[in-house]
N, C-alpha and C positions, 0 to 999 in steps of 0.2 A: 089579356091585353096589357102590354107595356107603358107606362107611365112618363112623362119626361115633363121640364118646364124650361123657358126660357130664365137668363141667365143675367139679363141687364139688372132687373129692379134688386136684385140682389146685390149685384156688384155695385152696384152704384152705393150701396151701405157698407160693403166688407172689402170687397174686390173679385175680380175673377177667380182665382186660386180657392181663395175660401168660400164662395157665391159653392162653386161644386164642389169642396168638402162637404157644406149642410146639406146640399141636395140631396149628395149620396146618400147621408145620416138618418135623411127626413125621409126616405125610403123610397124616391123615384129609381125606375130602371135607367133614365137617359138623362140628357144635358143639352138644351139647346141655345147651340152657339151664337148670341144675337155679337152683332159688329157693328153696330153705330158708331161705337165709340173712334174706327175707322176714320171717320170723316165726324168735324165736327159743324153743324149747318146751320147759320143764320137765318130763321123762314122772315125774318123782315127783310135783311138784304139782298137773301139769297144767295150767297157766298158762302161760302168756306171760309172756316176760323184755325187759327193756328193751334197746332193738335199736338202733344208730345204723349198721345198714348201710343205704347209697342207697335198695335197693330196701322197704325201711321207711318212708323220707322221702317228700317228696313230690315229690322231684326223680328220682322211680321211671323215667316212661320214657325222661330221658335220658340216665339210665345203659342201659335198652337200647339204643336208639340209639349209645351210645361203642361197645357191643360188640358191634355189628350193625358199625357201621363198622370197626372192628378185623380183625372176620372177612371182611370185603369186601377189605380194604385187602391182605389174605394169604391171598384167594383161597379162603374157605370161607363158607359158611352155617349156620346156623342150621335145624335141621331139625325140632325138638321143643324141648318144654318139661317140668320136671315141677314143678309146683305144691305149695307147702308142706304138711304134714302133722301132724299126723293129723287126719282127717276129722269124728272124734267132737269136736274142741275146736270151738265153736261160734267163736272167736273167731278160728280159723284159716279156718274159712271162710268169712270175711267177706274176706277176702281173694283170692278164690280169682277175683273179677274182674279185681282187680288183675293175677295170674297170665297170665290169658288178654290183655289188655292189651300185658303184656311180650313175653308170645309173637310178639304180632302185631308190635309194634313194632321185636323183634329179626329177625323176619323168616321165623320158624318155621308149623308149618301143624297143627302137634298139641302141644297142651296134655295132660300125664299128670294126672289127679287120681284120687287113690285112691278108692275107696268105702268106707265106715264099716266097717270089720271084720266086726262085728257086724249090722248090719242086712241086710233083709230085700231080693231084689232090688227091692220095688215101692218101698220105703223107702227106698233106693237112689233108685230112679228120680225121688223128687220133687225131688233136691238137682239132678241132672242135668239133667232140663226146665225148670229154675229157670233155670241157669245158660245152656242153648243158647242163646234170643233174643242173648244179648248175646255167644255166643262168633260165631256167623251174621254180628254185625254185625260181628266183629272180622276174619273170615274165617278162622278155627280153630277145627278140628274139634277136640272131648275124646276121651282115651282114657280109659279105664275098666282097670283092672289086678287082675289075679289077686294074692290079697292070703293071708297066713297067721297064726294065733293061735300060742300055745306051750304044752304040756299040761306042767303040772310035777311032775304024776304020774310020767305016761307017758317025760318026759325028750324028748319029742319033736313038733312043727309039728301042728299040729289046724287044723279048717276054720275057714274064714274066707271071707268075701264071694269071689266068681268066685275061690275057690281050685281047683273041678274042672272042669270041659269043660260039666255041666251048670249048674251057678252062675251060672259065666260070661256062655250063650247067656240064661240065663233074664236076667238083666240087662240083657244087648243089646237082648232083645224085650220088654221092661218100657218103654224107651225106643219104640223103632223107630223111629231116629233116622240118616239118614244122617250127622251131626254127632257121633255116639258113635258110637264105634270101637273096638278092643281093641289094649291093650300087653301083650303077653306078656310078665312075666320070666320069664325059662327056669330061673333058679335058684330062683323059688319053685315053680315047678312040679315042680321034681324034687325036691322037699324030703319026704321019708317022712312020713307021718301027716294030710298037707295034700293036695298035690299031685296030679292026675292022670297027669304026668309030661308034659312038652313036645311029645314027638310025638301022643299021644293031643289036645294042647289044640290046636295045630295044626292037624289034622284038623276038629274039630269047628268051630274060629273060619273057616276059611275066606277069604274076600275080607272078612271082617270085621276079620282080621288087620292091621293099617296101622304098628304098630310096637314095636320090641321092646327090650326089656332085656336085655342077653347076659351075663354074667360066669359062672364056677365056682361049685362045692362039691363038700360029701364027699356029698353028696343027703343029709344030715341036718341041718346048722346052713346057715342063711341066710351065709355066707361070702364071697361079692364078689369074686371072686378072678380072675384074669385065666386067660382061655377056654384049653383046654389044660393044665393044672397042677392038676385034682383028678378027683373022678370023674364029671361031667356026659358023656354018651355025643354028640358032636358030630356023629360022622357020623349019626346016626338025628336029628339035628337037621336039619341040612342037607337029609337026604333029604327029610323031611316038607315043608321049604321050598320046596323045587324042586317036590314034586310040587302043593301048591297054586299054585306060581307067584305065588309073594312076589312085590312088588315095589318094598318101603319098605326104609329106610337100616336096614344092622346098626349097631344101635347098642351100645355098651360099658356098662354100669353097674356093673364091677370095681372099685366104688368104697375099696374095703380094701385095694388092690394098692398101692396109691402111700403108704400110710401108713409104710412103711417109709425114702421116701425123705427126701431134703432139699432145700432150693432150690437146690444144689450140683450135684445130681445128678438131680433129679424129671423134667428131661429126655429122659434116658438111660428111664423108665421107662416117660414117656409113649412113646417110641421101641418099648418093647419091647409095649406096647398097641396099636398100629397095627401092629406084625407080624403079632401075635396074629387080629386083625382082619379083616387083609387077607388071612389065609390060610384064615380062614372064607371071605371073599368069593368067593377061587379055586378053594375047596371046591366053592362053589354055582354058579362059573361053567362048570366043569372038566363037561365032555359025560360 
């Protein structure tokens, strides 16, 4: 099994360029292309903030390209993408070709984009079919992600678009698309009041399955945490893997892990993420 982590929590300490120099070094096979930085979103205003990173400009895909080469140059690829956010900002999704663009350009084969929280799967599905012609041409396939609201009654995760096993398929077959495909996070699936729980979604996605989001929690707050260090149950993870016969990159999205560090030391963390990682892998290799 192939290894990869998303690329934000990093960059946000070193920069993109060097975010996948450590990757490489820290021993993952892949790099996953996260593009927030795309769009910059105010979630009080809901607006868009004035952005002078690359992939804002219009000099967007040669800065994929730098980090397509980067990751060539130290021996990894590019395996995924995830596409800015949130879904409901009309203004965000106007770029979400852009998105699939970089993907292809950096060299990846799946584009994440979330589904509107709130919407219905058929409602769903028209931003999807909008969007395939053009990822077909790009040759990337979208994933479609298990997503969660927050009840501030209840103090806890409430449904949201493909947050259970059935949402999900219903969405897939809103499309029926071989070009839609499914991202599991496994942290939002284990999230109480949301979730179906990871092995149940698993199960249901099947060869639908093409990639995933791995990090921790305490199965109550959305927490990002690096695999092994809260209470996400790993081996009923693995098992459900193995028994559909996964076959796409474990990917990392422990995006909270590295907040702790510094550009001093961020290496040493991303170090301690490819442990993490790679002993899910030997988990799933391991007869």
């Amino acid at each position: 099994m192939k290894i990869s982590t998303e690329i934000e929590s990093s960059a946000n300490i070193i920069g993109e360029e060097k975010a996948i120099e450590y990757i490489a070094k820290a021993g993952f096979d892949a790099w996953d292309f996260s593009m927030f930085a795309m769009c910059k979103y105010d979630w009080g205003s809901k607006a868009l903030l004035e952005n002078n990173h690359p992939l804002a400009s219009n000099n967007y895909l040669a800065f994929a390209r730098r980090l397509k080469k980067i990751g060539n140059d130290y021996g990894i690829v590019c395996n995924q993408s995830h596409a800015p956010f949130p879904s409901s900002c009309p203004e965000i999704r106007s770029y979400f070709k852009r998105a699939i663009e970089c993907t292809a350009e950096a060299g990846g084969n799946i584009c994440i984009i979330h589904p509107d929280n709130d919407k219905s799967a058929a409602e769903n599905a028209e931003m999807y079919i909008e969007l395939l012609p053009f990822a077909k041409e790009c040759g990337v396939k979208i994933a479609t992600e298990n997503m969660w609201n927050w009840d501030t009654e209840k103090d806890q995760s409430s449904f949201a678009a493909c947050a259970t096993a059935e949402s999900f398929i219903e969405h897939l077959d809103a499309v029926k698309d071989d070009y839609l495909v499914a991202c599991l996070d496994i942290g939002h699936a284990e999230m109480r009041g949301s979730g179906s729980g990871t092995a149940t979604m698993i199960y249901a996605l099947k060869d639908r399955l093409q990639a995933l989001h791995i990090h921790d929690n305490d199965q109550f707050h959305d927490s990002h945490q690096i695999p092994f260090s809260m209470s996400v149950d790993f081996n009923s993870v693995v098992k459900a893997l193995k028994d559909i016969n996964y076959k796409g990159y474990l990917t990392l999205e422990a995006s909270n892990y590295l907040k702790s560090f510094s550009s001093d030391n961020v290496f040493e963390g991303i170090k301690n993420l490819a442990a993490a990682d790679k002993r899910l892998a030997d988990m799933l290799e391991t007869e």
